[in-house]
N, C-alpha and C positions, 0 to 999 in steps of 0.2 A: 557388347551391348546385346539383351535376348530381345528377342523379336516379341512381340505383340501380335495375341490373333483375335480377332471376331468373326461374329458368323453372322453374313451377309442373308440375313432372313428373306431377302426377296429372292433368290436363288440358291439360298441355302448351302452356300461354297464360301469356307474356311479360307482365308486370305490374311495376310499379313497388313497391320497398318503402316503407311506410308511411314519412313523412318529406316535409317541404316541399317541393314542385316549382318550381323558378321558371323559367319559357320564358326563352329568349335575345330577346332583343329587338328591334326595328325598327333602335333606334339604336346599338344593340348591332353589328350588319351592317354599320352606317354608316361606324363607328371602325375599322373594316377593314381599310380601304385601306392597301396597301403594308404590313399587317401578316402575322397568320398567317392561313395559305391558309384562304379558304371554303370548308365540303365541302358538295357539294349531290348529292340525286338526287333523281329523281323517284318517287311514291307515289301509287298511287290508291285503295288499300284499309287498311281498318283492321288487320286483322294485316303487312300488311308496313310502314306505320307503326310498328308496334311495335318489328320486326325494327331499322329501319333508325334510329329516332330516338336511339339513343342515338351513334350513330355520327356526325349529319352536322348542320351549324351550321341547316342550312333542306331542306324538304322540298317539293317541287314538284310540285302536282298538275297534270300537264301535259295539252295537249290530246291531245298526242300515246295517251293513253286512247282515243283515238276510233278509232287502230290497232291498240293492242296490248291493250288488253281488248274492244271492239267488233268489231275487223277488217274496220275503214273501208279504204277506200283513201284517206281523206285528213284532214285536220286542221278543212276545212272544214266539215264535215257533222256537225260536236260541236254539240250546244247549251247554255243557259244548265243546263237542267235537269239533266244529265250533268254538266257541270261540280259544280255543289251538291252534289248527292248523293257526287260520288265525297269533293268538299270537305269536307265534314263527316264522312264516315269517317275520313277521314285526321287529320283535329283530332281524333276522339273516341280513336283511335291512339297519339299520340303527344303527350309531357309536357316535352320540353323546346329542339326544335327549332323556329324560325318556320315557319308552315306557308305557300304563296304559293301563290293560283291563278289559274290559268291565265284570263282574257276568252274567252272562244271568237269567234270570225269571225263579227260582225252584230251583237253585245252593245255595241259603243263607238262603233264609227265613226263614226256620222251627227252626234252633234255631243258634246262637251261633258257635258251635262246627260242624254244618253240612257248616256252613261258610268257618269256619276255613278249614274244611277237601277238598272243593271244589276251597276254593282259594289256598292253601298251592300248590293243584296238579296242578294251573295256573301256579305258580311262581316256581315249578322247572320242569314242560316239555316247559315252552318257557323262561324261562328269565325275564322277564318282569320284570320293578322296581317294580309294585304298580298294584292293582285294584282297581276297582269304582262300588261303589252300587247305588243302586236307595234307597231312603227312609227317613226319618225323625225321629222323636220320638220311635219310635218303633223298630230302627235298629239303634239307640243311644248304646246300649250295646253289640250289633255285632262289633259295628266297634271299640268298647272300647277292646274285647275279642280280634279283628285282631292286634291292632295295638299294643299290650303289648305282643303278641308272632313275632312281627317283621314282620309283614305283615303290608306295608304302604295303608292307602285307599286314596282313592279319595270317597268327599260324591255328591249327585246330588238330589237336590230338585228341587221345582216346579213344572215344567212339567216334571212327569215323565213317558215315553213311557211304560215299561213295566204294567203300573198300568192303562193303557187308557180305558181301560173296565170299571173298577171302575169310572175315571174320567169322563168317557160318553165322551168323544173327547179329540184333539187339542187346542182348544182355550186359550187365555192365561188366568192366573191364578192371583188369586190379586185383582181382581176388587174391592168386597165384602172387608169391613173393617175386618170382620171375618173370611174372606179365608187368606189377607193379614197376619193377626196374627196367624194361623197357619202357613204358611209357616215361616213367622219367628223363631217362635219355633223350628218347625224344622229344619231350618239352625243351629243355635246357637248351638241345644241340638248335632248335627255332630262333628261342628266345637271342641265343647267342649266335645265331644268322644275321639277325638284326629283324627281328617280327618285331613292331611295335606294341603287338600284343596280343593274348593266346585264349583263340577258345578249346575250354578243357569237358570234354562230353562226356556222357555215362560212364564216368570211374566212380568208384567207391570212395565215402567221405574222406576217410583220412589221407589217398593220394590226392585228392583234389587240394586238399590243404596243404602236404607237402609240397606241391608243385608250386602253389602260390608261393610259399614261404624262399621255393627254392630259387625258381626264377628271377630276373632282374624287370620281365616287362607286365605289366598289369593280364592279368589271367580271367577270363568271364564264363563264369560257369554253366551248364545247361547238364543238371543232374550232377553236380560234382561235389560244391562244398559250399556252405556261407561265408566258409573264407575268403572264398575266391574275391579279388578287385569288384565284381559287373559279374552281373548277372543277364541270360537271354533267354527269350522262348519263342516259337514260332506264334506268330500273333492270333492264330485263327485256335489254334489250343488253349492260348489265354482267355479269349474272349468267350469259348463254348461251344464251337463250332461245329465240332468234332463229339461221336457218342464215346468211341475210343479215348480215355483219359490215361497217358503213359505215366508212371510214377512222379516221373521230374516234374510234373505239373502239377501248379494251382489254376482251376477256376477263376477268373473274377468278374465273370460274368455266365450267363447261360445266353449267347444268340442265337442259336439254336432254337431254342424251345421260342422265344418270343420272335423270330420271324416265321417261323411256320404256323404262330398264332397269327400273326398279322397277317399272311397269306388268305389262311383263311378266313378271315374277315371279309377281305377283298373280294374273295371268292364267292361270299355269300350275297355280298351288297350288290356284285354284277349281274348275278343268276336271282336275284330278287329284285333287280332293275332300281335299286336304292343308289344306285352310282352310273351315274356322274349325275351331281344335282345342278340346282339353276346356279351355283357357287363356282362350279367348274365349266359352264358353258361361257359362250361368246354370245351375247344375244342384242 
């Protein structure tokens, strides 16, 4: 049953109507493939959970928080505690999409069981359905170790941000018939870890769509292919936020440009003594 929202005009907070909620599920995601498209964005706060969950199948608290509400210069420098906290607003948020967060960079790596111990303490201080790692071949038996003690992943090849050092940038990945064949590898060897399902980042179309084709679990793309199952983007990109526009993006909106008009509005009504009229006083 989907849930039902209104917006509570006297306090202007999005809330679900009284009525059974029942989340989409892990295996729900699963049964995907090659069906109807995935919608995903990314959410770090609990009012834009609200906003966004009736809209989209899974909500991604990414690390990419660590830019776009911190104003890191990088992905690396999140830690577990960030992650949590933004994790659990975004579960308290929303009612009916899977919620998936983000590992941050030094949370999994070192073995296994250091996975296990960091994701375990994801999934009972926020809720969250599922977590996503970054990695390939190498993080093939982490996610095998996660997901046989009931910890769902999400896997994410390609470009992967926490490893951009390593990669020496952004650019996309694929070009090279030999880069292309690893990342394939890498998909596969996730998929067949047992990832419930694969974000596939800045490759080049045609690997985006082989992976799709090749893999067994639903694949969501962020610069990859139309093939891919679900598509995702960081929400604050979508909406305009940013003057920076990276290729993989559409616009569908500009907030940008109309909260700094509305700023300034505010601005002028205060320094013109036009606000607060008798409308907003107690009198």
């Amino acid at each position: 049953m989907s849930t039902t929202f209104t917006l509570d005009t006297a306090t202007s907070r999005a809330h679900p109507v009284p009525e059974p909620v029942r989340r989409l599920t892990v295996p729900a995601i699963a049964k995907r493939k090659g069906g109807e498209p995935i919608v995903m964005l990314t959410a770090y706060t609990a009012r834009m959970a609200q906003l966004l969950d009736k809209h989209c199948d899974m909500l991604l608290v990414g690390d990419s928080l660590g830019q776009v509400i911190y104003g890191l210069d990088t992905t690396v420098k999140v830690t577990l505690d960030m992650m949590i906290a933004h994790g659990a607003a975004v579960v308290r948020g929303s009612y009916r999409a899977v919620v998936v967060v983000d590992m941050p960079f030094g949370s999994y790596e070192a073995s296994p069981q250091h996975a296990f111990e960091s994701a375990a303490r994801v999934m009972k201080e926020t809720g969250a359905a599922a977590v996503k790692l970054e990695g390939g071949v190498a993080m093939a038996e982490t996610v095998t170790f996660l997901a046989r003690r009931g910890i769902p992943v999400v896997g994410h090849v390609g470009l992967t941000p926490q490893a951009v050092n390593a990669l020496g940038g952004y650019g996309a990945r694929g070009r090279s018939e030999t880069e292309a064949a690893t990342i394939l590898a890498d998909a596969t060897a996730i998929a067949d870890a047992g990832a419930f399902a694969l974000v596939v980042e800045g490759v080049v179309e045609t690997l985006g769509r082989r992976i799709t084709e090749t893999v067994r679990c639903p694949t969501i793309g962020i610069g990859a292919s139309l093939a891919c199952d679900g598509q995702v983007l960081v929400v604050d990109d979508m909406l305009g936020m940013f003057e920076r526009v990276p290729r993989f993006v559409e616009r569908f909106d500009d907030l940008a440009v109309r909260i700094d008009a509305a700023a300034a509005s505010y601005a002028a009504a205060v320094r013109e003594r036009r606000f607060p009229t008798e409308k907003q006083l107690y009198l």
